[in-house]
C-alpha positions as CSV (number, residue, x, y, z in Angstrom):
1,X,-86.2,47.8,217.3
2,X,-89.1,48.1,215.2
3,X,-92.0,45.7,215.8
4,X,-94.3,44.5,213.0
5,X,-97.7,43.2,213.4
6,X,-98.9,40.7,215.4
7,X,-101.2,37.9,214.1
8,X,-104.1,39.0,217.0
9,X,-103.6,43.1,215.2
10,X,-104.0,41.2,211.4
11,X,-106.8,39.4,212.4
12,X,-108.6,42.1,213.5
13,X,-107.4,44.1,210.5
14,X,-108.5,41.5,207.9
15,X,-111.7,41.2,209.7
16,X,-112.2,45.0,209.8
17,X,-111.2,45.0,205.6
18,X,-113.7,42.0,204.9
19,X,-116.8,43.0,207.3
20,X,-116.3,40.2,208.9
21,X,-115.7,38.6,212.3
22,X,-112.7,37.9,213.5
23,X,-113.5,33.5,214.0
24,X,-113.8,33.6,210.1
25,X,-110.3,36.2,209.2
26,X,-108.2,34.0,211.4
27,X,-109.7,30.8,210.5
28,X,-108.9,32.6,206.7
29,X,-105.3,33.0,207.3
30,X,-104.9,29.4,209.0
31,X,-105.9,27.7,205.2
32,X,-103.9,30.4,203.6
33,X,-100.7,29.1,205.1
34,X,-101.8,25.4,205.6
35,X,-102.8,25.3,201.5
36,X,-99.2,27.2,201.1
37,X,-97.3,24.7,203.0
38,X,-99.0,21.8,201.3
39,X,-98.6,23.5,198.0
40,X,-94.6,24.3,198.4
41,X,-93.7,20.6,199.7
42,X,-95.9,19.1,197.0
43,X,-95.4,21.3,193.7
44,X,-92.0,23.1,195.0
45,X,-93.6,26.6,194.8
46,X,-96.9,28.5,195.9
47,X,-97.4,32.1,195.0
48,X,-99.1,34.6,196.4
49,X,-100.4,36.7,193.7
50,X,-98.9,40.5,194.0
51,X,-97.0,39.5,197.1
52,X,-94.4,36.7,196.3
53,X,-93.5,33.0,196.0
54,X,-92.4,30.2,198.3
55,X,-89.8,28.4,196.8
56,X,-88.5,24.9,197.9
57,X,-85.0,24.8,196.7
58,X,-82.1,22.3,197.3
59,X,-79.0,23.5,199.3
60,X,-75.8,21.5,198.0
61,X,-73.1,19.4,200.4
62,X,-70.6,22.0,201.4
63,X,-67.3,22.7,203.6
64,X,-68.3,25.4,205.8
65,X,-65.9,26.3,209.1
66,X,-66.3,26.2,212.6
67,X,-66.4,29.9,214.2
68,X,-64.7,28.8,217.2
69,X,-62.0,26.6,216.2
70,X,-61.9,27.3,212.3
71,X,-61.6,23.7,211.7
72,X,-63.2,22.8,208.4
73,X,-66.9,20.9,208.6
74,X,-69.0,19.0,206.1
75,X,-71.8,20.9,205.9
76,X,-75.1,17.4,204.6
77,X,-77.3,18.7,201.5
78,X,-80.6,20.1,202.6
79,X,-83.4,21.0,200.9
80,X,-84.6,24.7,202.2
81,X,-87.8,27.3,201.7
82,X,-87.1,30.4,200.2
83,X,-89.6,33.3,199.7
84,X,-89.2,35.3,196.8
85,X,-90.6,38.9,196.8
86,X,-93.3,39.8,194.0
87,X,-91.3,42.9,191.6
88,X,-94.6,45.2,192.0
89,X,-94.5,44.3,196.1
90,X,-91.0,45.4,196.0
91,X,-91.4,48.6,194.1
92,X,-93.9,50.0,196.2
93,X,-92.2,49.3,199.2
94,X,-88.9,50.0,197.9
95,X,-89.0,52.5,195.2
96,X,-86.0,52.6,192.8
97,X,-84.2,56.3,193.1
């Protein structure tokens, strides 16, 4: 399994990137996502410019069916996040053939 990342190895990368320490890159990405959580539940989107968009979308009341039995279920509307994937992010990690 391939592992990604940690937020300890960004940190250190954003800090590196910036000439910075790394108190001021994490305390950077901590108002990143706290300004994009505030942002989605308030507005219903944030977006990250050349990376994507968080979406706040509403899931409809559904029958769905229970794996074990396969006894239908009502399934409550819900609202959900989705992130959607910036076209130029995509392409260059994703290349059309």
């Amino acid at each position: 399994m391939a592992s990604g990342m940690t937020k300890t190895q960004l940190v250190r990368h954003l800090a590196e990137k910036l000439e910075t320490n790394n108190k001021t890159a994490s305390a950077f990405l901590e108002s990143l996502a706290d300004t994009a959580i505030k942002e989605t539940k308030k507005n219903g989107v944030f977006v990250v410019p050349g990376l994507g968009r968080l979406v706040k979308a509403h899931r409809k009341a559904r029958v769905g069916r229970n794996p074990q039995t396969g006894e239908p279920i009502q399934i409550k509307a819900k609202t959900v996040v989705k992130f959607r994937v910036a076209k130029a992010a995509k392409d260059a990690i994703a290349p059309k053939k």
